[in-house]
FIKETI-126763 format. One line per 8 residues: their letters; for each residue x, y, z of C-alpha. Coordinates in pm, whole numbers. Layout:
REM FIKETI-126763
A = X Y Z ~ ... .
This chain:
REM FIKETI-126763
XXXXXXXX = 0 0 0 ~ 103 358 -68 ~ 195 585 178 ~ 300 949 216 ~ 655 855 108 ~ 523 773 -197 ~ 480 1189 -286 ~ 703 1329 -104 .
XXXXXXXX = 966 1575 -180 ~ 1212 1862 -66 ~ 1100 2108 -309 ~ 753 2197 -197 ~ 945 2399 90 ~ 1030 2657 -122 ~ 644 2684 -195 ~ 500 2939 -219 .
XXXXXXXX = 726 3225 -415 ~ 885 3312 -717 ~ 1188 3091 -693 ~ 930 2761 -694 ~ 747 2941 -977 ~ 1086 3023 -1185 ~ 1344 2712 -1077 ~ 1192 2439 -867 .
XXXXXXXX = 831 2342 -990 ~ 941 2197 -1383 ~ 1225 1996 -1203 ~ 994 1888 -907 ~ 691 1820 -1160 ~ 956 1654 -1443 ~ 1006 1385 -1090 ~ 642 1372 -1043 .
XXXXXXXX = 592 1247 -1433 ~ 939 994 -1390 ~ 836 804 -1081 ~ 502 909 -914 ~ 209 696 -904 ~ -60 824 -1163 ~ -353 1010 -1128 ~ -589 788 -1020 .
XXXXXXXX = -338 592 -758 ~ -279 981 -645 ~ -654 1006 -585 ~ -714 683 -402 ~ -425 790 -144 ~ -524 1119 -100 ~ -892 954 -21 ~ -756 688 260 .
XXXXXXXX = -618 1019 459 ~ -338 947 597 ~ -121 1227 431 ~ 36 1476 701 ~ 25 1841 576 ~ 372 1803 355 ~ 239 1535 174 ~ -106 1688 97 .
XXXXXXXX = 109 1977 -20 ~ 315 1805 -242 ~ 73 1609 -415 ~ -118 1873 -467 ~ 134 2097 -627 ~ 274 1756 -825 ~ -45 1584 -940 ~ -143 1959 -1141 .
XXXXXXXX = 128 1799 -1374 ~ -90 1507 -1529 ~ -372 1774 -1629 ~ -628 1465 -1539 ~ -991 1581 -1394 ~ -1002 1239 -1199 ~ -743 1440 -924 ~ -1021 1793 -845 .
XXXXXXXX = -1186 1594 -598 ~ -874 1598 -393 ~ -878 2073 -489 ~ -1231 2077 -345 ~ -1172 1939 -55 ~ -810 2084 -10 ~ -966 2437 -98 ~ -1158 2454 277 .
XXXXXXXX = -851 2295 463 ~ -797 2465 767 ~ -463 2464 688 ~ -347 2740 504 ~ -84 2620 309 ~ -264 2312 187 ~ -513 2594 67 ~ -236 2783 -60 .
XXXXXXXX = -154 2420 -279 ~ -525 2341 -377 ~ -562 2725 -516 ~ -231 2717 -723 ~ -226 2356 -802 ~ -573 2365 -954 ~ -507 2655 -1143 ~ -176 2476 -1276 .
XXXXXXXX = -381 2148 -1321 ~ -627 2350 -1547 ~ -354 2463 -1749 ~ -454 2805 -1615 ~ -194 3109 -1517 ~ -62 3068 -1239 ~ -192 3276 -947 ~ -2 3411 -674 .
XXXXXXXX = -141 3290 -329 ~ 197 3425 -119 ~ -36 3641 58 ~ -254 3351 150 ~ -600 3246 50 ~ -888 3394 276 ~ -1215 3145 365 ~ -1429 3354 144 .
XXXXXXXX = -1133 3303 -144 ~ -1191 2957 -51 ~ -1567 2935 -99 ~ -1592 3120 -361 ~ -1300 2912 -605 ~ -1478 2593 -463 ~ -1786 2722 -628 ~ -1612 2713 -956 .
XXXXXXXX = -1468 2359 -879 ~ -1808 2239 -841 ~ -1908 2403 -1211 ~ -1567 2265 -1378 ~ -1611 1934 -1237 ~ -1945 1909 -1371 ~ -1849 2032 -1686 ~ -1548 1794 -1764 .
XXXXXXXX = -1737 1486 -1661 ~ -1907 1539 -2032 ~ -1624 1746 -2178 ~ -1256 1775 -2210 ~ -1013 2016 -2051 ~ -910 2111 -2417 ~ -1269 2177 -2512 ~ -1351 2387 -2218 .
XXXXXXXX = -1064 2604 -2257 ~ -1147 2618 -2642 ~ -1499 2756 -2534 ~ -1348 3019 -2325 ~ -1152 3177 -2599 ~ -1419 3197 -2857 ~ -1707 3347 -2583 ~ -1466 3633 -2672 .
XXXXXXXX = -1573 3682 -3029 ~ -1970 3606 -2889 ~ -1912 3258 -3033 ~ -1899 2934 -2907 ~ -1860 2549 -2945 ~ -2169 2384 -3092 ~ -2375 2287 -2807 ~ -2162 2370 -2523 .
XXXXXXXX = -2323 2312 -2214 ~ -2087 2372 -1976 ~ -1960 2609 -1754 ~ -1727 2871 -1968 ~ -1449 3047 -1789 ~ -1368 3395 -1782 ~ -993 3448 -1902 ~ -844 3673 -2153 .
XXXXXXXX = -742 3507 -2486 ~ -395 3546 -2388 ~ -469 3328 -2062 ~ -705 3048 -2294 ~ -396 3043 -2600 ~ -160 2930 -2315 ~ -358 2669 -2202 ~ -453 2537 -2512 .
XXXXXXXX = -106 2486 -2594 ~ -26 2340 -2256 ~ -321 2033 -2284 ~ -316 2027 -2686 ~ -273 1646 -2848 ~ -324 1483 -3183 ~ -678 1381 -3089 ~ -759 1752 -3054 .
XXXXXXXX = -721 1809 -3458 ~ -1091 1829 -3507 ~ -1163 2088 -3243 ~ -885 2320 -3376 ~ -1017 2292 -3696 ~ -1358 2343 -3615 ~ -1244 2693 -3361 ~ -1041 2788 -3672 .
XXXXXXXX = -1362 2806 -3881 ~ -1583 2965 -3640 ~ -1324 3258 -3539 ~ -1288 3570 -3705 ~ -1007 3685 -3479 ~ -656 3679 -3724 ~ -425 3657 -3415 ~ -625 3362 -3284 .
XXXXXXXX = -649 3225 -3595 ~ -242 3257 -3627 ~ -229 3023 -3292 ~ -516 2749 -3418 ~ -290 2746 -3721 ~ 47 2703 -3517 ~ -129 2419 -3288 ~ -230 2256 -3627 .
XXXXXXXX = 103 2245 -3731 ~ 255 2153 -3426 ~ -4 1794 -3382 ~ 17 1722 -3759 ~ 392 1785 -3834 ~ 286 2023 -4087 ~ 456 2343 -4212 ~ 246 2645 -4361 .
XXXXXXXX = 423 2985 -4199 ~ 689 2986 -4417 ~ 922 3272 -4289 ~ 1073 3410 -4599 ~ 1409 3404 -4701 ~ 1521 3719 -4857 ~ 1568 3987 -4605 ~ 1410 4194 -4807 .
XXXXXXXX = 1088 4037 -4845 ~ 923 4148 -4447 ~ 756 3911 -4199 ~ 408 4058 -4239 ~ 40 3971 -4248 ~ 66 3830 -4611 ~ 295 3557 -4442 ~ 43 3417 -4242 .
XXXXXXXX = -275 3493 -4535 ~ -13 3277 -4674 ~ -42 2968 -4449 ~ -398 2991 -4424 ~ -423 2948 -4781 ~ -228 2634 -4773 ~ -435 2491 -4510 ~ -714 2518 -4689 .
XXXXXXXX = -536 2370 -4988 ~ -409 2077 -4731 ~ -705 2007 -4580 ~ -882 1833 -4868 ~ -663 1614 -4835 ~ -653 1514 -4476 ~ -798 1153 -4423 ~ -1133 1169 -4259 .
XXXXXXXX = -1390 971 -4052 ~ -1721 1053 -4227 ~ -1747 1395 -4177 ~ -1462 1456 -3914 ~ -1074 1459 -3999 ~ -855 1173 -3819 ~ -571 1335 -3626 ~ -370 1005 -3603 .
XXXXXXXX = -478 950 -4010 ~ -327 1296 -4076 ~ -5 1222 -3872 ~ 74 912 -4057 ~ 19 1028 -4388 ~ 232 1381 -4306 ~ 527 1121 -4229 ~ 524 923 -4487 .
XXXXXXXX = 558 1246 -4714 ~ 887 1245 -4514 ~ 983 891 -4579 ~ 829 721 -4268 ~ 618 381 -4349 ~ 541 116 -4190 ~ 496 177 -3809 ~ 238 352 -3595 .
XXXXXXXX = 421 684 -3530 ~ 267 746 -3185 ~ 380 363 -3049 ~ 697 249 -2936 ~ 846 191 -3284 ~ 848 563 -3395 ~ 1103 617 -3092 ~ 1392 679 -3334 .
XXXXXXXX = 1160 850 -3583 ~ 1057 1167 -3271 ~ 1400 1195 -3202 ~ 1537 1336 -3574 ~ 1253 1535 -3577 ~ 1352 1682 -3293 ~ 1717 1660 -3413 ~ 1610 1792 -3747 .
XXXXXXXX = 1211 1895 -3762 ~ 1123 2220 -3739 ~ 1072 2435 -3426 ~ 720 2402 -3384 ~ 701 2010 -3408 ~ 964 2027 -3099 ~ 641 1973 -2824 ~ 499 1678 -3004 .
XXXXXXXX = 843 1515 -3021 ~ 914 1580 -2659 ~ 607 1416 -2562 ~ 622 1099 -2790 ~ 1030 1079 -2645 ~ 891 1112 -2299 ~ 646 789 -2389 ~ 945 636 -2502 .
XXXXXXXX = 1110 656 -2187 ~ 1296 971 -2178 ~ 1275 1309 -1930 ~ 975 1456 -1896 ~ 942 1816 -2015 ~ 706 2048 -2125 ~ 728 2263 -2416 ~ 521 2493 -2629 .
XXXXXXXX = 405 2509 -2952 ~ 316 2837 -2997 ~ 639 2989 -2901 ~ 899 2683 -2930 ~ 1213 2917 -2988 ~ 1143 3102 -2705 ~ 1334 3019 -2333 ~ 1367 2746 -2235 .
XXXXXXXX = 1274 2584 -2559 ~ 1573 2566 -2684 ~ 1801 2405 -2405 ~ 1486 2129 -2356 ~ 1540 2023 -2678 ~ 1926 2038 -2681 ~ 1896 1837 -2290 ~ 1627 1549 -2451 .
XXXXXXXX = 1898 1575 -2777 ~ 2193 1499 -2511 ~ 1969 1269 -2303 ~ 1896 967 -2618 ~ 2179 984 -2796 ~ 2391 711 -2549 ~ 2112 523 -2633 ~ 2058 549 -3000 .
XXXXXXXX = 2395 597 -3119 ~ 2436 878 -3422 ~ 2098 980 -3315 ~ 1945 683 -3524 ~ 1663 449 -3499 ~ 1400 291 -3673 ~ 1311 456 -4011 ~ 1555 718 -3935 .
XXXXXXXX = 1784 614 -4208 ~ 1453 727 -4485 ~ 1409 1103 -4277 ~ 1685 1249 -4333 ~ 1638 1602 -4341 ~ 1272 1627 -4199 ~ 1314 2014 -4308 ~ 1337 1918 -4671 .
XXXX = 1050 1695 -4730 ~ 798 1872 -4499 ~ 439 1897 -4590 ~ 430 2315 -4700 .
């Protein structure tokens, strides 16, 4: 049986504060994803309670990483702990579950704080046991334009588009394909547009922004009427079930464009495949290459799609580069041999 050893860790005491926000919470949650139980294991010890104040506040602040629903139970209830750290925990670990910003909770979080956020628990909860964390956040940022997901029945959050794009690119997947697709349609907004378009470029290793060569030429809004074009162009050709396009379909057929046949890219045998597309793909494939390297066994990180050359995108992808190549000497693997230069025979 698990016990309180089984999430605990030194870093929570340098919760709360900037320096757990800036340096210790991606190492401490990269642990949590390496050798923690999962969610549901986290939920059925936090239910036996027999976790001491630490250890509530350090799976708390660790389980946000998996982004799983199954752990707000554990929020509510933390969120009216007389304890005022483990309050402190369930108000910034639910956030950072949500995919949310982050909110600062130095100051403490006041009983009516408390009653009020566990009033929007109850609402979220209710909404993701029909819908996803993905689709929730996608209905938030298109309320903005007076729009909204066909049917939506569930609560819809009150963030700026700013706050909605982050998350979105913090929970996105290859499943999600459909629902981009669909929010790219209904919007009229061109800079949210511009990040539906990046996200569908980032889960289908596609490439429309083309940043132009010639100095000369400007990076402006033609560059991205541009892309848009060619994803229209691009799209008629996307596999489809019925009336709905297959993320996985599009996946596959995007890499064997590049050479790759013959394996399911998102199982075990694509290992060698993720990693020279990392070594050689282009910047905004980096997240989805991180994630499938992490399935194969590697660090966990987390990186973004929407701004992959940014800090610290860059030195994750040069640590995961450092971290396989013991193991898959000349950075090689299966297929590899037919990819490459990923940047060459990308889908444009």
């Amino acid at each position: 049986m698990m016990g309180a050893s089984a999430v605990s860790s030194g870093a929570i005491r340098w919760f709360p504060g900037d320096y757990f926000d800036s340096r210790v919470k991606s190492v401490f949650q990269s642990e949590v994803m390496e050798s923690w139980p999962g969610p549901s294991q986290l939920m059925a010890l936090w239910r036996e309670g027999g976790l001491d104040e630490p250890a509530q506040v350090s799976l708390l602040l660790g389980g946000a990483v998996f982004h799983d629903p199954v752990l707000l139970p554990a929020y509510r209830e933390a969120v009216l702990s007389p304890s005022q750290r483990v309050r402190q925990a369930a108000v910034y670990g639910y956030r950072d579950l949500l995919g949310d910003s982050l909110p600062r909770v130095s100051g403490g979080v006041s009983e009516e704080d408390a009653a009020l956020l566990g009033e929007e628990m109850d609402w979220v909860m209710r909404t993701l046991a029909e819908a996803s964390l993905f689709e929730m956040w996608m209905q938030a940022l298109l309320v903005h334009e007076d729009t909204g997901l066909s049917g939506w029945h569930g609560v819809t959050l009150q963030r700026t588009p700013g706050a909605c794009s982050q998350a979105l690119d913090r929970l996105v997947g290859v499943e999600d394909l459909p629902l981009l697709l669909q929010a790219y349609d209904i919007t009229r907004d061109f800079s949210i547009r511009v990040n539906l378009l990046k996200l569908v470029e980032a889960v289908t290793l596609s490439r429309f922004i083309i940043m132009p060569t010639d100095e000369k030429a400007g990076w402006g809004r033609h560059v991205f009427t541009t892309a848009m074009d060619a994803l229209e162009g691009a799209r008629r050709g996307w596999p489809r079930d019925g009336c709905t396009v297959n993320g996985e379909a599009v996946l596959s057929q995007n890499l064997r464009t590049m050479g790759v046949s013959g394996l399911d890219p998102l199982s075990s045998d694509g290992c060698g495949v993720w990693l020279g597309i990392l070594d050689r793909g282009f910047p905004q494939w980096w997240m989805l290459s991180s994630r499938q390297l992490y399935a194969c066994g590697g660090p966990w990180v987390e990186m973004s799609a929407l701004a992959p050359e940014r800090d610290p995108g860059p030195e994750q992808r040069k640590m995961l580069l450092q971290w396989f190549r013991p193991l898959m000497p000349g950075g090689a693997g299966p297929n590899s041999a037919a990819v490459t230069d990923y940047r060459r025979s990308a889908v444009q």
